[in-house]
PDB file with SEQRES, HELIX, SHEET and CRYST1 records, atoms N, CA, C and O in Angstrom:
SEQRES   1 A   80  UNK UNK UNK UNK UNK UNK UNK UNK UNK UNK UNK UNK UNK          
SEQRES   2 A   80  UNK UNK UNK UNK UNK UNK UNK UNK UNK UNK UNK UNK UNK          
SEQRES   3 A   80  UNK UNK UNK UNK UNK UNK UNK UNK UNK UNK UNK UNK UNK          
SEQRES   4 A   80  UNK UNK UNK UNK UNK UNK UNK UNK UNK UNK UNK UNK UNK          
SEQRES   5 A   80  UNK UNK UNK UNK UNK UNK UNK UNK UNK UNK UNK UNK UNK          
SEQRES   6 A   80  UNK UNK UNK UNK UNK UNK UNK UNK UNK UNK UNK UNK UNK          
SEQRES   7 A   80  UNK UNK                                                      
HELIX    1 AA1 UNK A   10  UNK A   17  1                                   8    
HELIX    2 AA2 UNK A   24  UNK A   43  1                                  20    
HELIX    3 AA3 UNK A   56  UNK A   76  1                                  21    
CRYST1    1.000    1.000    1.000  90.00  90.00  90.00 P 1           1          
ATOM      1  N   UNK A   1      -8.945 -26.969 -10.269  1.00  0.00           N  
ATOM      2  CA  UNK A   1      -8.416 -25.650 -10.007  1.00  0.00           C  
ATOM      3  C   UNK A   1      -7.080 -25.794  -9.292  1.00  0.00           C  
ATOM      4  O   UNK A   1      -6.738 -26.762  -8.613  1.00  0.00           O  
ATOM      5  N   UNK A   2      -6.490 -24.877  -9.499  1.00  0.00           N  
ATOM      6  CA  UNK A   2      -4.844 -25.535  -9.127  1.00  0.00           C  
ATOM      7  C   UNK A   2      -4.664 -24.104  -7.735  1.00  0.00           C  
ATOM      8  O   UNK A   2      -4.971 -22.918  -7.858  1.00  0.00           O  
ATOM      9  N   UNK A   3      -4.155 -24.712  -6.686  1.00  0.00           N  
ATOM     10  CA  UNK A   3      -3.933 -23.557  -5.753  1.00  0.00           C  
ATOM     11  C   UNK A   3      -2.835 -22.753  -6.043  1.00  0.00           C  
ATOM     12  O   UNK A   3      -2.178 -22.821  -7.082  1.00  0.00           O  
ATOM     13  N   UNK A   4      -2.609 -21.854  -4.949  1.00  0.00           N  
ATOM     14  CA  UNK A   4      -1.206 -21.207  -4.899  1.00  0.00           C  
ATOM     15  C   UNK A   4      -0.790 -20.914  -3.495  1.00  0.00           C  
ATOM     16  O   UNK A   4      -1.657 -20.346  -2.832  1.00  0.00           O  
ATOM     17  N   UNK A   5       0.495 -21.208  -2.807  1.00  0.00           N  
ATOM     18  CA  UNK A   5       0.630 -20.313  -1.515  1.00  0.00           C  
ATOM     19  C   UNK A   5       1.995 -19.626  -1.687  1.00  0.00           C  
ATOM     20  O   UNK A   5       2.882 -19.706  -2.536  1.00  0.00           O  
ATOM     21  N   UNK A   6       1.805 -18.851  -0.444  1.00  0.00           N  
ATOM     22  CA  UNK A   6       2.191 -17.458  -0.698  1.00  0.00           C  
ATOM     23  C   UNK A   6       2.583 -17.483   0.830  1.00  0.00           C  
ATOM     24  O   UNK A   6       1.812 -17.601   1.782  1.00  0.00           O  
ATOM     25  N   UNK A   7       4.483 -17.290   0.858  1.00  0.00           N  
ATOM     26  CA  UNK A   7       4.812 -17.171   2.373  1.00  0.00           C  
ATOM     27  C   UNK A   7       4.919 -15.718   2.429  1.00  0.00           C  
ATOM     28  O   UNK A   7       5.213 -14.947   1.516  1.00  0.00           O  
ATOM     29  N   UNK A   8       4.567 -15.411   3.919  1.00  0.00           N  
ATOM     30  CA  UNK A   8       4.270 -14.144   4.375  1.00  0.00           C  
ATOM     31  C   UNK A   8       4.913 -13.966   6.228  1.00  0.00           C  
ATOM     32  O   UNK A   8       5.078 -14.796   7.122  1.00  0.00           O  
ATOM     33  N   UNK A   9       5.091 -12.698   6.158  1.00  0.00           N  
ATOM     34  CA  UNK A   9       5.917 -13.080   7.848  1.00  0.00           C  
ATOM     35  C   UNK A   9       4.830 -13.319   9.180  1.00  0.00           C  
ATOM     36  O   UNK A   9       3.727 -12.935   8.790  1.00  0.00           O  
ATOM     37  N   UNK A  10       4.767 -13.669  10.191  1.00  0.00           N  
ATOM     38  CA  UNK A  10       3.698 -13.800  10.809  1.00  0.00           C  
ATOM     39  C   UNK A  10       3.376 -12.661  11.386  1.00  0.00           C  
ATOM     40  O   UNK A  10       2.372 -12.627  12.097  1.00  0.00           O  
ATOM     41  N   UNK A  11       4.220 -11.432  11.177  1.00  0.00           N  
ATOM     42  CA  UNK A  11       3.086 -10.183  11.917  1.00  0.00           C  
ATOM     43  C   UNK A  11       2.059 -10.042  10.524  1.00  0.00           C  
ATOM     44  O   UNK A  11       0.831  -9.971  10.507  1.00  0.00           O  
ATOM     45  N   UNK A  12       2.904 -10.031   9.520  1.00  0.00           N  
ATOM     46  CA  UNK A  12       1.424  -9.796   8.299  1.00  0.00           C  
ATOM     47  C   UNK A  12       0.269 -10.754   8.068  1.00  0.00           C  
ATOM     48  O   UNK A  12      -0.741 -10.621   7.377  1.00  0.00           O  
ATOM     49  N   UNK A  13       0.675 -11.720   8.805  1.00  0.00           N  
ATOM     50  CA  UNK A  13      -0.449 -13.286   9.300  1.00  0.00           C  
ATOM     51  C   UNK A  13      -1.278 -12.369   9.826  1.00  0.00           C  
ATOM     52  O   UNK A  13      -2.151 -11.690   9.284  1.00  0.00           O  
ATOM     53  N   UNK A  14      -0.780 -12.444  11.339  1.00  0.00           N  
ATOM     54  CA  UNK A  14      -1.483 -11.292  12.566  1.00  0.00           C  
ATOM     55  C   UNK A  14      -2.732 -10.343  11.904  1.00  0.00           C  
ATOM     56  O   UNK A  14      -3.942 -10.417  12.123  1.00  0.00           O  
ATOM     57  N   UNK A  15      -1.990  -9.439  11.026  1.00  0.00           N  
ATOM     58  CA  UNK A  15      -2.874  -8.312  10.089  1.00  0.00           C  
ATOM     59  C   UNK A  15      -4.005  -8.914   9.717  1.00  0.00           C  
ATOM     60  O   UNK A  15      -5.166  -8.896  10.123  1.00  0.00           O  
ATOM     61  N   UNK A  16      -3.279  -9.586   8.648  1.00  0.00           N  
ATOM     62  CA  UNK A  16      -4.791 -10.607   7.845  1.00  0.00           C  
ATOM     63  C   UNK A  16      -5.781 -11.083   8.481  1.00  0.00           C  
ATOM     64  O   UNK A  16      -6.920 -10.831   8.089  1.00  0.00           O  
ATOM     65  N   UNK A  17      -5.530 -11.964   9.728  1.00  0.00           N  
ATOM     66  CA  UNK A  17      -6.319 -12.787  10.440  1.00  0.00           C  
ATOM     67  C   UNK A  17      -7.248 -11.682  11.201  1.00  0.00           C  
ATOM     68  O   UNK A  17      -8.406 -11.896  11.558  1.00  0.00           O  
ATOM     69  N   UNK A  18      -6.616 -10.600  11.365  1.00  0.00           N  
ATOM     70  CA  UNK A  18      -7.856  -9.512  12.262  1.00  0.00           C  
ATOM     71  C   UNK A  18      -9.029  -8.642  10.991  1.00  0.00           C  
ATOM     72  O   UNK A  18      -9.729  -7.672  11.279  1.00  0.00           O  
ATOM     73  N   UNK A  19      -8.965  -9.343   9.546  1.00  0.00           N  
ATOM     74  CA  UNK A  19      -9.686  -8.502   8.523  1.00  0.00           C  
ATOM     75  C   UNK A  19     -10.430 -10.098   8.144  1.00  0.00           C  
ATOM     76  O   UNK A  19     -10.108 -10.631   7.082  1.00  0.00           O  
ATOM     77  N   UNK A  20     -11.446 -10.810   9.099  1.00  0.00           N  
ATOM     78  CA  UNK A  20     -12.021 -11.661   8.793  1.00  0.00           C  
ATOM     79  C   UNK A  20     -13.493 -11.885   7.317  1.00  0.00           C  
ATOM     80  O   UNK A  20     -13.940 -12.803   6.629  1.00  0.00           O  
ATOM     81  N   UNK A  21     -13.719 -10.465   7.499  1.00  0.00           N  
ATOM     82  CA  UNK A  21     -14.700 -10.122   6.230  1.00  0.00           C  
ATOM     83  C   UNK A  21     -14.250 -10.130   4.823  1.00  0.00           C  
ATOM     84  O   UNK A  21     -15.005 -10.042   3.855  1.00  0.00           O  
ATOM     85  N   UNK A  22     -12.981 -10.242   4.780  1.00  0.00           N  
ATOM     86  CA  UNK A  22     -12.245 -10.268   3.289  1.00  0.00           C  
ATOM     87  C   UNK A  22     -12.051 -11.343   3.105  1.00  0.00           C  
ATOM     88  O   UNK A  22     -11.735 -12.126   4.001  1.00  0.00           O  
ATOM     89  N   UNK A  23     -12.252 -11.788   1.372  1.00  0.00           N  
ATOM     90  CA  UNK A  23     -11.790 -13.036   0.838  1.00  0.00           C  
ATOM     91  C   UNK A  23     -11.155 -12.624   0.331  1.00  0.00           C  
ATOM     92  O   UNK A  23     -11.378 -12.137  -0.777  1.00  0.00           O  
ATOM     93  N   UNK A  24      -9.522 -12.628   1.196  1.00  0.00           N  
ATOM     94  CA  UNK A  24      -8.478 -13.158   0.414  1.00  0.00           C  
ATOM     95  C   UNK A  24      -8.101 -13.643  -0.739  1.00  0.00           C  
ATOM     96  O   UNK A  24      -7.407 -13.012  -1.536  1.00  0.00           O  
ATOM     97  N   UNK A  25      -8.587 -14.968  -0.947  1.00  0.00           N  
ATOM     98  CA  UNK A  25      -8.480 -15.380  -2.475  1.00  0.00           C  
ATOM     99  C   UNK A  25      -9.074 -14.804  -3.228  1.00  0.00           C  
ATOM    100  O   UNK A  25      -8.634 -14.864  -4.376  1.00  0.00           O  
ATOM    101  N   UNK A  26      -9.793 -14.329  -3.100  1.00  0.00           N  
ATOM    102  CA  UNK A  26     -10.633 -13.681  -4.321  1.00  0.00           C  
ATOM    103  C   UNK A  26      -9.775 -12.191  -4.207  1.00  0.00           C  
ATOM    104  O   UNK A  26      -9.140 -11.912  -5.224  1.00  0.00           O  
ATOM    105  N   UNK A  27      -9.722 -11.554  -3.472  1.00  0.00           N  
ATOM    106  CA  UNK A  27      -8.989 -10.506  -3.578  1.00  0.00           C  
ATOM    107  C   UNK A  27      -7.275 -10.443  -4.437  1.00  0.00           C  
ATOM    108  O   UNK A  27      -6.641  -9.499  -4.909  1.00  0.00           O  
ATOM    109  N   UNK A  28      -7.073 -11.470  -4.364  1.00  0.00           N  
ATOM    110  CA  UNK A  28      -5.215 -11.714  -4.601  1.00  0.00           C  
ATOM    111  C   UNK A  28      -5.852 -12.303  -6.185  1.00  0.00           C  
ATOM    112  O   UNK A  28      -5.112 -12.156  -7.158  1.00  0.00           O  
ATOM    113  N   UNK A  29      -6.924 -12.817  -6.342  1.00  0.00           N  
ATOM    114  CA  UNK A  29      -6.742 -13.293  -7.668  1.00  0.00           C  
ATOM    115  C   UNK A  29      -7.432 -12.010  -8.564  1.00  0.00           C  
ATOM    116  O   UNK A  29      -6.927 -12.060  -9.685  1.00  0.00           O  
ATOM    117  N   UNK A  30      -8.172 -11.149  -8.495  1.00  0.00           N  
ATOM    118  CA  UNK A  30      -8.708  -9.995  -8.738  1.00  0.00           C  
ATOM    119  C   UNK A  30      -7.661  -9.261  -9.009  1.00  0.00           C  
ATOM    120  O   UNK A  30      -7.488  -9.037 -10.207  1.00  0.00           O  
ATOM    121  N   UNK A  31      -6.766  -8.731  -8.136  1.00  0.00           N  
ATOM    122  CA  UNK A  31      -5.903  -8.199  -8.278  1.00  0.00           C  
ATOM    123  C   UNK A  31      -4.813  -8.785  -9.125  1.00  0.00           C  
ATOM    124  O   UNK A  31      -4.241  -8.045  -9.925  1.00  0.00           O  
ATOM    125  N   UNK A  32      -4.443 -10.159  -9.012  1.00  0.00           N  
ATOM    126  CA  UNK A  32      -3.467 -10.459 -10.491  1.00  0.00           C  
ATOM    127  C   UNK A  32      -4.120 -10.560 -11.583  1.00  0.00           C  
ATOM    128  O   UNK A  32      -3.493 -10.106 -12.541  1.00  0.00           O  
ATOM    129  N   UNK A  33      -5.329 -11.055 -11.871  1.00  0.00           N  
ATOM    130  CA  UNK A  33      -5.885 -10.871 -13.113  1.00  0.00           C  
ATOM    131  C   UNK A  33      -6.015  -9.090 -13.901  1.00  0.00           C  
ATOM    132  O   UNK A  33      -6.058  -8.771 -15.089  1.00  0.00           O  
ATOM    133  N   UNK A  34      -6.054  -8.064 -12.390  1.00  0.00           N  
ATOM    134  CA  UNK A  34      -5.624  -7.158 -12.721  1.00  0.00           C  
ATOM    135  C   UNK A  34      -4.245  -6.370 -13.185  1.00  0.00           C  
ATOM    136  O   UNK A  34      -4.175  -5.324 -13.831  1.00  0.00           O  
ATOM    137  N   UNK A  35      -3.491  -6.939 -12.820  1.00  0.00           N  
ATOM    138  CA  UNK A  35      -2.080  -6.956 -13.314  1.00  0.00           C  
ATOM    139  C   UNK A  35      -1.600  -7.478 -14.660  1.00  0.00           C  
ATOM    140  O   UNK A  35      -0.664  -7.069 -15.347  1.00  0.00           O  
ATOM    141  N   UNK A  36      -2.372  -8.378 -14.857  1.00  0.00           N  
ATOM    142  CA  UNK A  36      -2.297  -9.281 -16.147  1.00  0.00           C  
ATOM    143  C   UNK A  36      -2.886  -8.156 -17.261  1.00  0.00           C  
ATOM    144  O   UNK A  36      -2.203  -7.730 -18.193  1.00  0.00           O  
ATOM    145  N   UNK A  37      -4.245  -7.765 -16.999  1.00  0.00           N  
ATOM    146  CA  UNK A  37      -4.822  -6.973 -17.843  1.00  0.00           C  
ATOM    147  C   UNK A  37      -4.277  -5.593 -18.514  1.00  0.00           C  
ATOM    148  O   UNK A  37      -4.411  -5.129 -19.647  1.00  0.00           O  
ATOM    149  N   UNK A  38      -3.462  -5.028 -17.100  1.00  0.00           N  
ATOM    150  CA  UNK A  38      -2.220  -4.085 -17.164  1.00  0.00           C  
ATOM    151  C   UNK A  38      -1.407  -4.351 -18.071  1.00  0.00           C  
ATOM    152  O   UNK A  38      -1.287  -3.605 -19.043  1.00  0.00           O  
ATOM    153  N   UNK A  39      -0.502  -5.769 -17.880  1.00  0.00           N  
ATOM    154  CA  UNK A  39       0.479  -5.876 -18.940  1.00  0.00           C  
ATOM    155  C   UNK A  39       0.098  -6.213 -20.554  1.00  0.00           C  
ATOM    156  O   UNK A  39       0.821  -6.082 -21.541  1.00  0.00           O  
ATOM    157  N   UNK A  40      -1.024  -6.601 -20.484  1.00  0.00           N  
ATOM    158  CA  UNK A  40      -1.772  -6.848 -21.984  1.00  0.00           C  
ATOM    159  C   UNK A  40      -1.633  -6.057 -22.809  1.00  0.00           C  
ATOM    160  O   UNK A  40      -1.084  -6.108 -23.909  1.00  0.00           O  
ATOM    161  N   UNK A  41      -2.507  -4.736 -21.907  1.00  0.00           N  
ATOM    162  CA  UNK A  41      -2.310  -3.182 -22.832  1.00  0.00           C  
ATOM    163  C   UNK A  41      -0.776  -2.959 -22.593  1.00  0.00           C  
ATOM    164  O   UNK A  41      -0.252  -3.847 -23.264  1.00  0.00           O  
ATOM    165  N   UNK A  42       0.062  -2.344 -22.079  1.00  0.00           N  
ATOM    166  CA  UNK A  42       1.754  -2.476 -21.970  1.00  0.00           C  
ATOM    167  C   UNK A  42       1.691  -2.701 -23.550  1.00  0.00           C  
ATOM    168  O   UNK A  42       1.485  -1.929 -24.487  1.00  0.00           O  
ATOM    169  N   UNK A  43       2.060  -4.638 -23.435  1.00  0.00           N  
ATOM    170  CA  UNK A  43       2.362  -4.979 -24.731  1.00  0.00           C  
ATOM    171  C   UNK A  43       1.740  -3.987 -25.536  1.00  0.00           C  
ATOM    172  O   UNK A  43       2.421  -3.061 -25.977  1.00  0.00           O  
ATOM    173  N   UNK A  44       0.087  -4.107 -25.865  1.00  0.00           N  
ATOM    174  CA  UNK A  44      -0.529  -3.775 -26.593  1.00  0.00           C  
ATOM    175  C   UNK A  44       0.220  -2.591 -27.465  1.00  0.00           C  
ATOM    176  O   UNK A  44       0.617  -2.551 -28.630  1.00  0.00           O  
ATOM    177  N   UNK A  45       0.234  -1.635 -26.367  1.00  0.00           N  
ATOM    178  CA  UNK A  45       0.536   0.012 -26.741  1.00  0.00           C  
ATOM    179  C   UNK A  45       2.029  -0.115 -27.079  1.00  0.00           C  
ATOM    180  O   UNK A  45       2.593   0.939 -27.374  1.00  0.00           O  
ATOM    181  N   UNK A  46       2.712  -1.177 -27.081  1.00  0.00           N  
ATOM    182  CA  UNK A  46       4.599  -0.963 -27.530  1.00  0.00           C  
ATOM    183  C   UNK A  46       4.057  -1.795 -28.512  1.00  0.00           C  
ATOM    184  O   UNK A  46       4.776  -2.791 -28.437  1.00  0.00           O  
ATOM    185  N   UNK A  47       3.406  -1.957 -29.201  1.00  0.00           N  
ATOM    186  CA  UNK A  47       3.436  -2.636 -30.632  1.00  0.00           C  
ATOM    187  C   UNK A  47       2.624  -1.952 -31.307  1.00  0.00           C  
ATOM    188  O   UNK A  47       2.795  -2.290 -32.479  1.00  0.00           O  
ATOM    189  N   UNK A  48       1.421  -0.778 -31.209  1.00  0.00           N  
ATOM    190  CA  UNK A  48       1.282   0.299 -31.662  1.00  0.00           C  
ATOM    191  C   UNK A  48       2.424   1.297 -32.133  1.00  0.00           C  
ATOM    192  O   UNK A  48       2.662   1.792 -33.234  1.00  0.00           O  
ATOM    193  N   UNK A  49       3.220   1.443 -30.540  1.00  0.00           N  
ATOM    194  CA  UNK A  49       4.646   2.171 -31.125  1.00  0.00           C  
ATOM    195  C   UNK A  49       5.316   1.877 -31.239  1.00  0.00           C  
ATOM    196  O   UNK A  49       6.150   2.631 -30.737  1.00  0.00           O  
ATOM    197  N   UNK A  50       5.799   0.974 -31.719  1.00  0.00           N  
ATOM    198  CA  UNK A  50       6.863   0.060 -32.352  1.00  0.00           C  
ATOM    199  C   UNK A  50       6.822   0.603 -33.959  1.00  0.00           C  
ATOM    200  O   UNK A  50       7.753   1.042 -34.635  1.00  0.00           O  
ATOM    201  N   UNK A  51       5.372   0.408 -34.323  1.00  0.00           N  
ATOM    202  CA  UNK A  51       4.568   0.816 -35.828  1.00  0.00           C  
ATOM    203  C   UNK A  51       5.138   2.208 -36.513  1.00  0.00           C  
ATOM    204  O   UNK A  51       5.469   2.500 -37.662  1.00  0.00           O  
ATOM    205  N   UNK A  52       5.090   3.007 -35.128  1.00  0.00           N  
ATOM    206  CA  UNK A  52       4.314   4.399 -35.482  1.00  0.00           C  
ATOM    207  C   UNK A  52       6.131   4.995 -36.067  1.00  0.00           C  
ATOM    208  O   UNK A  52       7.225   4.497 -35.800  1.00  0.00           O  
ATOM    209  N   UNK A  53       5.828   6.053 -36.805  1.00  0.00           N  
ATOM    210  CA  UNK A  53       6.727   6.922 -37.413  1.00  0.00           C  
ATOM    211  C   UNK A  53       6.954   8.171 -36.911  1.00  0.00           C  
ATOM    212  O   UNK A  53       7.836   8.934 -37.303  1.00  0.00           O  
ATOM    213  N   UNK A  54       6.163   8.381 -36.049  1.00  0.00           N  
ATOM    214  CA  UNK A  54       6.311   9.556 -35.114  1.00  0.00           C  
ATOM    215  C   UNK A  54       7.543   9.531 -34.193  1.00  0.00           C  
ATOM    216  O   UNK A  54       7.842   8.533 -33.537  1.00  0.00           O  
ATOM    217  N   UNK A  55       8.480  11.069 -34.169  1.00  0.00           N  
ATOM    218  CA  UNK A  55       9.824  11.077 -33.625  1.00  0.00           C  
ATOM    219  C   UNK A  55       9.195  11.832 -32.227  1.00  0.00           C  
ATOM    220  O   UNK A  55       8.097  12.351 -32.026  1.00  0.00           O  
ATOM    221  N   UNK A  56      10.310  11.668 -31.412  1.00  0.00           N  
ATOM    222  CA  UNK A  56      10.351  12.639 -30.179  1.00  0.00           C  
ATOM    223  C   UNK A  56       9.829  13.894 -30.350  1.00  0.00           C  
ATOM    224  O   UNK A  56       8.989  14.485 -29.671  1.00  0.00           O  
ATOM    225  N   UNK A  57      10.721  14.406 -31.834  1.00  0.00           N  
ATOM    226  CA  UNK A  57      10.268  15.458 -31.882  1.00  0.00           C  
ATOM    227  C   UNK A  57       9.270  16.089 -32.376  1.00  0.00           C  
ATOM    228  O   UNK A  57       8.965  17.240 -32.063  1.00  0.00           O  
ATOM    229  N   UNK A  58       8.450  15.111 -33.508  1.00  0.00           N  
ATOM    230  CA  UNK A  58       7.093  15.488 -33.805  1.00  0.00           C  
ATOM    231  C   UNK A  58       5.926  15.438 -32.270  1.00  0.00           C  
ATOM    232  O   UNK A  58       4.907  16.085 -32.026  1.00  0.00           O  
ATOM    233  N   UNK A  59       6.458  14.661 -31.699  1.00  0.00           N  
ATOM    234  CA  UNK A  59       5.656  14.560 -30.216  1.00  0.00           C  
ATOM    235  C   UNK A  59       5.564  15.883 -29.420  1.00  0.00           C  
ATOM    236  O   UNK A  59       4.523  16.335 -28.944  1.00  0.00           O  
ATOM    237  N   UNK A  60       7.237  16.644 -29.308  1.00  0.00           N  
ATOM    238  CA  UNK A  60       6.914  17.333 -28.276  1.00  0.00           C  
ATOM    239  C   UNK A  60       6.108  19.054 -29.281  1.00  0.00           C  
ATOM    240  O   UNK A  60       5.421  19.983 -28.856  1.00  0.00           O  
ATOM    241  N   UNK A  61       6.557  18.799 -30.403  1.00  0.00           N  
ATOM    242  CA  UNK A  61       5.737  19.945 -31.201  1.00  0.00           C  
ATOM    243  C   UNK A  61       4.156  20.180 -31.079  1.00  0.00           C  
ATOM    244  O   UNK A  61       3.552  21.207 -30.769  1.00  0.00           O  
ATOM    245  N   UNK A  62       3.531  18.534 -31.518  1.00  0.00           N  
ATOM    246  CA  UNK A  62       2.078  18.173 -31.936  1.00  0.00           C  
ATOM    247  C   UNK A  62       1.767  18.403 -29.266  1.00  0.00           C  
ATOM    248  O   UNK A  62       0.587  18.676 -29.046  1.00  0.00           O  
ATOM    249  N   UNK A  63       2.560  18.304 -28.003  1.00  0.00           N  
ATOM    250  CA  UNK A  63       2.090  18.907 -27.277  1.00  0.00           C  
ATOM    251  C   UNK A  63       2.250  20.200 -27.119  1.00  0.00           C  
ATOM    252  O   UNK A  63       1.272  20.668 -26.535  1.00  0.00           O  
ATOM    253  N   UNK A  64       3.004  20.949 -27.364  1.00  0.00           N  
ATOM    254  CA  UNK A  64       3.470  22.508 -27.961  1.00  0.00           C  
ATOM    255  C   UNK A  64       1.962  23.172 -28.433  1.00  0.00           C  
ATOM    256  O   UNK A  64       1.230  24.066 -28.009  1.00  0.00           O  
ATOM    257  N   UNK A  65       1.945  22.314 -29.429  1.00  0.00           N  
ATOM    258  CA  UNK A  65       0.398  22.968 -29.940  1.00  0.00           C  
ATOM    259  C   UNK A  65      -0.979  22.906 -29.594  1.00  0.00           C  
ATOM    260  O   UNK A  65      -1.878  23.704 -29.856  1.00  0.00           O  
ATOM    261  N   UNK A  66      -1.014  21.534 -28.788  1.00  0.00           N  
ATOM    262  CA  UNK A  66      -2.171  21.172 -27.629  1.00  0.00           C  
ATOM    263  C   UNK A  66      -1.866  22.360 -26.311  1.00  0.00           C  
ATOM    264  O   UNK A  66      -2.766  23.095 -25.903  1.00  0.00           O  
ATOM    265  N   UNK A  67      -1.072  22.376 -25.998  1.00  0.00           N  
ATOM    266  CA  UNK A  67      -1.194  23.258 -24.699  1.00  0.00           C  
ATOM    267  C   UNK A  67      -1.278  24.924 -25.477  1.00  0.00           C  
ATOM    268  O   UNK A  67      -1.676  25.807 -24.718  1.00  0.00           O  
ATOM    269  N   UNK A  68      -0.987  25.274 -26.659  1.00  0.00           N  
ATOM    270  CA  UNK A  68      -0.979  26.275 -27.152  1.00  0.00           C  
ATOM    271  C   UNK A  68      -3.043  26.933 -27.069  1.00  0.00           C  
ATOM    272  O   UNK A  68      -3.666  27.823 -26.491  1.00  0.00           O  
ATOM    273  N   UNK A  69      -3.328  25.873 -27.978  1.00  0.00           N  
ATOM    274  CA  UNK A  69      -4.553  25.492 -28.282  1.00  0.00           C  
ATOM    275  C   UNK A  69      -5.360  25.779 -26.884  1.00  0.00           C  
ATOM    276  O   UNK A  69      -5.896  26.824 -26.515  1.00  0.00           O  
ATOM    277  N   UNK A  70      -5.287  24.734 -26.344  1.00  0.00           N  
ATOM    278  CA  UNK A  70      -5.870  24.810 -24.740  1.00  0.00           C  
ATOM    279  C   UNK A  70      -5.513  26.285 -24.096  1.00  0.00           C  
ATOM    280  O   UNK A  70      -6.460  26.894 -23.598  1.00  0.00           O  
ATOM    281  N   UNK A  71      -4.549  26.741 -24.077  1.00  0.00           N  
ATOM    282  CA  UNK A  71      -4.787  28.134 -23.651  1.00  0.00           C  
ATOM    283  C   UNK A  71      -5.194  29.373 -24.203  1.00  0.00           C  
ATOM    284  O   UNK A  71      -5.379  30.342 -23.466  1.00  0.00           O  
ATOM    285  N   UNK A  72      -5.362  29.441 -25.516  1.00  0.00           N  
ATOM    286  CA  UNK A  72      -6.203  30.071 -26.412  1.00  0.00           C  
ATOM    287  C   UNK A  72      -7.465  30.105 -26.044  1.00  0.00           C  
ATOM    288  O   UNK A  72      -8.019  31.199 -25.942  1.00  0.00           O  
ATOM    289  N   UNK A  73      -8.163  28.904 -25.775  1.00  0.00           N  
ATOM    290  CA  UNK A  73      -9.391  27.991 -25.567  1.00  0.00           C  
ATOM    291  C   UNK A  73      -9.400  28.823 -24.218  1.00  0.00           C  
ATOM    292  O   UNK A  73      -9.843  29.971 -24.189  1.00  0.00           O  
ATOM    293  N   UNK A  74      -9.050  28.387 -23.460  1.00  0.00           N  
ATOM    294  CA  UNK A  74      -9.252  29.009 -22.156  1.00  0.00           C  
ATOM    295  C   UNK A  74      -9.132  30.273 -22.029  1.00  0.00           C  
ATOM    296  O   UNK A  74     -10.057  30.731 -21.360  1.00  0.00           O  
ATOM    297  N   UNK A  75      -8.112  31.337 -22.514  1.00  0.00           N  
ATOM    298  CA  UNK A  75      -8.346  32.776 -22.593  1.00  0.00           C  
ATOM    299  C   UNK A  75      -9.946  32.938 -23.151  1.00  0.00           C  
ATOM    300  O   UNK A  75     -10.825  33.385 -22.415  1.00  0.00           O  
ATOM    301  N   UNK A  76     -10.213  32.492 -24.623  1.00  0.00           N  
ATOM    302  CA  UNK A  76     -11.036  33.406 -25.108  1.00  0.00           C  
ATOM    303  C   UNK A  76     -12.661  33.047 -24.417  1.00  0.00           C  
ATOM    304  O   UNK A  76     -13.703  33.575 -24.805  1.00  0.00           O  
ATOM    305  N   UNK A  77     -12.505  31.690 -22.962  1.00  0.00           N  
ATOM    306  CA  UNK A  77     -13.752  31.872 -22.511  1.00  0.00           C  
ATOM    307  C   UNK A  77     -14.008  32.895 -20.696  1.00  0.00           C  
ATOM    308  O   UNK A  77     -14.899  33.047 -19.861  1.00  0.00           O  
ATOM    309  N   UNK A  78     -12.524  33.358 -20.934  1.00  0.00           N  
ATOM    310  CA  UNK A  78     -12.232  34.111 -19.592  1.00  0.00           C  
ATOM    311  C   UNK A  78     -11.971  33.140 -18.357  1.00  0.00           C  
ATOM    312  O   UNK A  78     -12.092  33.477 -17.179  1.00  0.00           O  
ATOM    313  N   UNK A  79     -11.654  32.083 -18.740  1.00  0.00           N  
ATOM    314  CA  UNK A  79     -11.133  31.411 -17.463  1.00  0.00           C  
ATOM    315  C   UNK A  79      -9.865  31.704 -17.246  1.00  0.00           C  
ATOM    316  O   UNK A  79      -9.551  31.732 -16.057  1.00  0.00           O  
ATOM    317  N   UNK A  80      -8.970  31.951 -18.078  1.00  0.00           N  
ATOM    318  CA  UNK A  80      -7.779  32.847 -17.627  1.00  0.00           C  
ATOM    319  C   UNK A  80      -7.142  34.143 -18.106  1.00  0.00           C  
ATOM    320  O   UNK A  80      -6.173  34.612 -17.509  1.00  0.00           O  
TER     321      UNK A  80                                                      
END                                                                             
């Protein structure tokens, strides 16, 4: 397993060292594997739309008609 360190100033030492119930490592690697997983989808979803043929302006029409819709929806159950 290969380490990593990570300089930090010594009041944020200070911090850390008074939160003795946390594993650190496991926390910092949780969290980049969460970051990683983040940028996966990123990519993912810009190569979906990279694909797609849909313009700006078919976008803001096709929400035009969702919020149209949705408030129709919502009048005719008397919530507004």
């Amino acid at each position: 397993m290969v380490s990593l360190t990570l300089k930090i100033t010594n009041e944020f030492k200070a911090m850390i060292d008074k939160l003795t119930w946390i594993n650190w490592s496991e926390l910092a690697r949780d969290e980049v594997l969460k970051k990683l997983e983040e940028e996966h989808s990123v990519e993912a979803l810009k190569k979906i739309i990279a694909q797609s043929r849909m313009t700006e302006e078919d976008a803001e029409k096709l929400s035009e008609n969702v919020k149209q819709s949705m408030h129709q929806s919502l009048k005719h159950k008397g919530l507004i």
